[in-house]
C-alpha positions, 0 to 999 in steps of 0.5 A, a space after each residue: 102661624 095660620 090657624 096655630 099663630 094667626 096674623 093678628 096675634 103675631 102682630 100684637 105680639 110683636 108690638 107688645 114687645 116694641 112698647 116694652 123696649 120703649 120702656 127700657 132706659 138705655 144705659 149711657 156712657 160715661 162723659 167724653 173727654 175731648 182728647 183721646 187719652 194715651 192709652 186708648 185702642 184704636 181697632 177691635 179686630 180688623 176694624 178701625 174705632 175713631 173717636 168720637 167713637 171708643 173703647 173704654 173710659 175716657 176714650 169715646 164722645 158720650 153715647 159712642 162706646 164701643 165694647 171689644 168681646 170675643 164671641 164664643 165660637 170665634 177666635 176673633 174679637 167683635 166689636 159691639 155699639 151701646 157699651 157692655 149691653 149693646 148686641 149691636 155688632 160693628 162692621 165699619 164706621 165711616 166719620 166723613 158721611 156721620 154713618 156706621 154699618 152693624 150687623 142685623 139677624 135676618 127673621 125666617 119662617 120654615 115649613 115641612 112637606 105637609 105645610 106645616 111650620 117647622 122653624 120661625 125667628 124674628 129679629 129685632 134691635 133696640 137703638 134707643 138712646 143711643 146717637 145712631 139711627 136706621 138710615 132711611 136712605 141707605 136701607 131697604 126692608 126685604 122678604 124672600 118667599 112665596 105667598 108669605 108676607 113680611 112684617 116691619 114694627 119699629 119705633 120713631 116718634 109713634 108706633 109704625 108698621 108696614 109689609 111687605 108681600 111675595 108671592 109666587 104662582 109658579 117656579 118659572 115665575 121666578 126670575 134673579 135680579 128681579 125683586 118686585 113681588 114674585 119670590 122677592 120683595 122690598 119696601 122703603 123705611 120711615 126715617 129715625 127708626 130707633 127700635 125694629 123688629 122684623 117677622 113673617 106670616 104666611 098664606 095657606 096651601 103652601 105645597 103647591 111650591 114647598 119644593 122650591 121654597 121651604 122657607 121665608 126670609 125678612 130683614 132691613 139691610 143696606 140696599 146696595 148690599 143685596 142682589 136676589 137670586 133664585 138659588 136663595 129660596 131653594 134650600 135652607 142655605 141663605 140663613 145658615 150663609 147669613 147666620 152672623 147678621 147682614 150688613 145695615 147702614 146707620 145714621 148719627 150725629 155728633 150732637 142734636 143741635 145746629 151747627 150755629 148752636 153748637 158753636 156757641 157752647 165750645 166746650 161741648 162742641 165736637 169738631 176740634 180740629 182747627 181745620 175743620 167744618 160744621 155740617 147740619 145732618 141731611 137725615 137726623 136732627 144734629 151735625 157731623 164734622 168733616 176735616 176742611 177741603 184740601 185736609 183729611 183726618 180725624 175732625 173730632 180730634 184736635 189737629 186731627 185734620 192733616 194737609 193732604 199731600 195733592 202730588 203724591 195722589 196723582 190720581 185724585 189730584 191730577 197735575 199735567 206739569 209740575 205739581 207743588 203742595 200748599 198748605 190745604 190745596 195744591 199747584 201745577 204748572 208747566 215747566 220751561 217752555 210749555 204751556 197748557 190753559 189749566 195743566 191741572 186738566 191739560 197737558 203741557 204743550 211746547 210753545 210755538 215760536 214767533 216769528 221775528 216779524 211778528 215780534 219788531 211789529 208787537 215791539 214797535 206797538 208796545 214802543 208807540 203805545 209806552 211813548 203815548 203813554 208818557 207823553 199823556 202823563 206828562 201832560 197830566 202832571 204839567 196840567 196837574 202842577 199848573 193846577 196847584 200853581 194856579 189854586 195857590 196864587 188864587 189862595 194868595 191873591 184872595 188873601 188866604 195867608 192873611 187869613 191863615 194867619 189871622 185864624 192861627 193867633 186868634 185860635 180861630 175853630 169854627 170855620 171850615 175850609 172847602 174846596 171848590 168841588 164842594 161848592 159847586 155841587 152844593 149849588 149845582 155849579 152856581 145855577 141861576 136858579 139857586 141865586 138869592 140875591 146880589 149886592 155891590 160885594 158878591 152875589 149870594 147863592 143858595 146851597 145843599 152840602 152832604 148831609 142835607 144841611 142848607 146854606 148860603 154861598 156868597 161869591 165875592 167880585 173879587 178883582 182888585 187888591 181893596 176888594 180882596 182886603 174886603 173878603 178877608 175883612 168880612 171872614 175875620 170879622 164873623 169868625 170871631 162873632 157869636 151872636 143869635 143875631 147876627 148870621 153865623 160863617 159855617 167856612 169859606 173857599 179861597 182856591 177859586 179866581 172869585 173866593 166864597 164865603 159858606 153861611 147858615 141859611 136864612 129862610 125868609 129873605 131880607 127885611 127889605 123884601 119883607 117890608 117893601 113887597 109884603 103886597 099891603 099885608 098888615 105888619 104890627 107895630 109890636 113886629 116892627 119894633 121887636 125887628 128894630 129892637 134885635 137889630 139894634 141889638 146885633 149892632 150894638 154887640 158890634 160896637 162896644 161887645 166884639 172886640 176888638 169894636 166893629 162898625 158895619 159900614 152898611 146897615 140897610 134893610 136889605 143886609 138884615 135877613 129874616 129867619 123862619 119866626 122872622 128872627 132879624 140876622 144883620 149880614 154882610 160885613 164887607 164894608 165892615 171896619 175893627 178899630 179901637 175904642 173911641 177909634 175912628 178910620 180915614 176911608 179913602 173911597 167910601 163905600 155904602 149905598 146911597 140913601 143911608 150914608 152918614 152926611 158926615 162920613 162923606 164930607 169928612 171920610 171917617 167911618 164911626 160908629 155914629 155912621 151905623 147909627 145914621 143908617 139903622 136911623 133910616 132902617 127905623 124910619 122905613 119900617 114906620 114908613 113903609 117906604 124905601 130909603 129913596 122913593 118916589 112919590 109921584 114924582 120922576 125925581 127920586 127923594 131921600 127917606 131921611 129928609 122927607 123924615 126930618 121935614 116932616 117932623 119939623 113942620 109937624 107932619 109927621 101923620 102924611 109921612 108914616 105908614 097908613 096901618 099903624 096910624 089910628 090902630 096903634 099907640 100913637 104915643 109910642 109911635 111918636 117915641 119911635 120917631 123922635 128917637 128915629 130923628 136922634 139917630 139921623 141927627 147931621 152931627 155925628 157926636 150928637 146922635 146916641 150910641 147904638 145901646 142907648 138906642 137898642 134900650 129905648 126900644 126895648 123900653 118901648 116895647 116893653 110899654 107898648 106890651 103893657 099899655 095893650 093890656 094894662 092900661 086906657 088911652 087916657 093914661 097913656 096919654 097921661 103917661 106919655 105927656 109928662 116927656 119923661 122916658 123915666 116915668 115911661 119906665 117906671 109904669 112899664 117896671 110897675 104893670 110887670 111886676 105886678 102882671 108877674 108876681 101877681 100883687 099889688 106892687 103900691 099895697 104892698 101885697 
């Protein structure tokens, strides 16, 4: 070295050597079985080999074996990492913190009196392929010397250096213990180092402390192995005193990937044991396995973790009492008599006694407080049971057991029960705000169930025994009904003193309020019509589709409701009767709503079917009127629709009667049909009026030819058409424009 081995050149070499490592594939051990076979050994020498760790196939996890060689000049055997070619002495394997010791060769570089270089050697080792990395937490890089630099090449991802210098300006500069330049020196390491050589380089004018430093010394060791001391650099001791190697820490890892990736693919998974943990490495790129808390062993073994008996290691499990072992962790209690808040950590104390006082006064207290307390659930269950009593005469009373019955032999499945709770936050305890309309049957509230769904509550007047015949009425009926226009019952509430029925919410109020309060908005016949057409419907279905029949028992405009595209939905059916076909019921108080009773229902008390007809007549005679089925017209007295209707078509004032924005806008013959039909259905004598169907068929027809007419044909030829009061040739044109508007031919030419 110096002017014979100049620093750049020692470096080159060192580095040429640190690439040719590179180059070398390591060597890699045979598969790993995941049991340890029988024949395994478990030491070499004095040292303890666990698996993953082994000697000999079949014995080691791969890239963990172990070589057990008798060294020349040693009696004992040594245990080496890397297989059959590792030189990697073991000194000790530790499985909890993934970490083993090896024994390093120290590099030192010796001089003569003269300053000459009398005896150099690196050191150098070659981890590569191996699991097992240089600990950058657990190692330091150290020189020992005067004006002597030493030198660390290793190998992680690229090629590092670094030094570490010492010099020394006199011998009383030197102090032991102290290792921060002067005689000695350290330096931290980068982390994963696989591959490390160590050497020296020296200043010159070396005389000035050859006496008391004849050599130099580098190597990476565990940093809480060494200790300088002055005495080390005075003779030639330290290396003949180290000769086998100084202790350095490992790094490994039982695998490269993550704790979650390793899990996926159990067969190569290396923590076996049932009670045992997967950890990420701190310092590598991998996991390691520690046995679970309150077990020790082997983690890589299966049932490698034991229970650790706590009680029988009072010194690492402290227990102040009586300590019991558990499976994976420990108790400890006081004995009979003592106490301690955690005997674990305290020590059982006597309890102190209380005084006889004392106790008659915590006794009496606990005395009061028993008997409060049985008194408060006794009147809770009283309150309770009077609860139950009460919903159940309230079930009954509101006809709940008709009701059940009925739904049991109808096989009744569309309706659902609710509880009062449900009802009352549907509608946020029957706000006032929430109400949407009241009738002589209930009042009709509007509601949010869980879910979001809107609905329409109506809570009944239920007081006597007719009107709670009415509800059960009224549920039965439209349980059993399924059609798009009539409203759907989603349930009903009957544990209440006023029972509820749930329906579907209708958005746009009734078809009074549509025709009464539209503040003079233009409403179209084709409108108009198409409403009485599906109402005639619905009440039709009732009448000769349901079954057995029902009459409704009070069609008016204010019980057909209007959905979001103004769909009619004919509602409530409290006044609703079902009868035979062709049969007819005796009504001992008639019920209804004054302007569009049947004349015949009050004089002679019988519910009909023709008694619907009569109302839906005034229904039709509202919607071309546009007044109310009692009105007032500049009168204090108030006048029946249906006889200013009557008279009117009699004297052949029919234009004074009906409403202003469907005179001259539209087919005046149509609207002439509309009436004459109006006045059948309003005809005094019940058999003579016609039955709901014919009357739904014929404005169907009517719509139909109204569609047409629009489109198809002049006024001329409606006239025409109209003039010839035959209902068949109306059909026949309508049947005859539809044709050929659909199939697009010429219906007479035959094309």
């Amino acid at each position: 070295m110096g002017s014979t081995l100049p620093l750049f050149a020692f470096l080159l070499l060192l580095l040429l050597t640190l690439l040719q490592a590179a180059t070398t594939a390591a060597a890699s051990a045979p598969p790993s079985p995941n049991v340890v076979s029988p024949h395994c050994n478990e030491t070499c020498g004095s040292i303890s080999i666990p698996y993953p760790f082994g000697i000999g196939h079949g014995c080691f996890r791969e890239g963990f074996e172990v070589t057990c060689e008798v060294v020349k000049g040693s009696a004992t055997p040594r245990a080496f990492l890397g297989g059959s070619e590792g030189n990697i002495t073991v000194q000790s394997i530790s499985l909890p913190q993934g970490q083993a010791s090896m024994l390093n060769d120290i590099a030192w570089l010796c001089f003569n009196r003269t300053g000459g270089v009398v005896d150099y050697q690196k050191s150098s080792f070659n981890l590569s392929g191996l699991p097992f990395r240089v600990s950058n937490t657990g190692n330091k890089f150290t020189t020992l010397g005067c004006n002597v630099v030493g030198i660390l090449l290793g190998l992680k991802n690229n090629t590092y250096g670094t030094g570490c210098a010492s010099f020394c300006f006199e011998e009383s500069s030197i102090a032991s213990g102290s290792c921060h330049g002067t005689g000695c020196c350290e330096s931290t390491i980068p982390q994963e180092l696989e591959y490390v050589t160590a050497g020296l380089d020296y200043f010159n004018n070396l005389s000035s402390y050859k006496d008391y430093s004849p050599c130099a010394y580098a190597f990476i060791a565990d940093q809480d192995w060494f200790s300088f001391d002055k005495s080390d650099l005075s003779n030639h001791t330290f290396r003949g005193k180290y000769k086998h190697g100084v202790p350095l820490v490992l790094d490994w890892v039982a695998g490269k990937q993550t704790c979650e990736e390793a899990k996926r693919n159990p067969s190569s998974y290396a923590c076996r044991s049932t009670n045992s943990e997967c950890f990420n490495s701190k310092s590598l790129q991998g996991y390691i396995c520690n046995c679970s808390t309150g077990f020790h062993g082997n983690p890589y073994l299966p049932d490698g973790c034991k229970d650790i008996d706590e009680c029988s290691l009072p010194t690492q499990y402290p227990c102040h009492g009586k300590c019991s072992n558990t499976f994976g962790t420990y108790s400890c209690s006081c004995p009979k008599g003592q106490s301690s808040k955690d005997p674990k950590s305290e020590t059982c104390v006597p309890r102190q006694r209380i005084p006889t006082s004392t106790k008659i006064v915590i006794g009496s207290c606990v005395g009061l407080v028993s008997f409060i307390t049985c008194i408060f659930c006794i009147i809770l269950a009283f309150q309770r049971r009077k609860l139950f009593r009460e919903k159940d005469k309230f079930f009954q009373q509101n006809g709940g057991l008709r009701l059940y019955e009925e739904i049991r032999s109808k096989q009744i499945d569309t309706v659902k029960i609710y509880t009062k709770e449900d009802l009352e936050k549907a509608t946020d305890n029957f706000n006032k705000s929430r109400e949407l309309g009241r009738g002589g049957h209930g009042t009709v509230y509007k509601g949010n169930l869980d879910g979001g769904r809107e609905v329409a509550i109506k809570r009944s007047k239920v007081v006597t025994e007719d009107q709670s015949e009415e509800f059960v009425r009224e549920m039965i009926i439209l349980s059993q009904i399924n059609h798009k226009n009539i409203v759907r019952l989603l349930g009903c509430c009957l544990e209440v003193e006023i029972p509820m029925l749930v329906y579907e919410f209708i958005p746009n109020g009734t078809l009074y309020e549509f025709i009464h309060d539209n503040d003079g908005k233009l409403i179209p016949l084709t409108t108009r019509l198409r409403i009485a057409r599906e109402s005639a419907e619905a009440l039709a279905y009732l009448h000769s589709s349901a079954s057995p029949p029902i009459v409704h028992g009070d069609v008016k405009s204010l019980n057909i409701l209007l959905d979001h595209n103004y769909v009619p939905k004919v509602s409530d059916f409290g006044a609703s009767r079902m009868m035979s076909i062709d049969e007819t019921q005796f009504i001992t108080m008639v019920q209804g709503t004054l302007g569009y009773l049947d004349p015949e229902y009050l004089l002679i008390r019988q519910l009909t079917t023709k008694s619907d007809v009569y109302s839906f007549g005034v229904v039709l005679v509202e919607l071309i009127t546009m007044k109310k089925a009692i009105y007032y017209d500049g009168s204090s007295q108030g006048k029946a629709l249906a006889s200013s209707f009557i008279e009117a078509m009699k004297d052949s004032r029919l234009e004074e009667i009906l409403d202003d924005q469907i005179m001259g806008r539209e087919n005046t013959n149509v609207i002439q049909e509309i009436a004459k039909l109006a006045k059948e259905c309003l005809n005094m004598k019940g058999d003579e009026r016609p039955t709901m169907r014919e009357v739904a068929e014929k404005l169907h027809m009517l719509g139909g030819f109204l569609q047409v007419s629009s489109t198809h044909h002049a006024p001329e030829e409606c006239e025409a058409l109209l003039g010839e009061a035959s209902m068949n040739s109306i059909l026949d044109s309508v049947v005859y424009h539809s044709l050929e508007n659909k199939l697009g031919f010429d219906v007479k030419a035959g094309r």
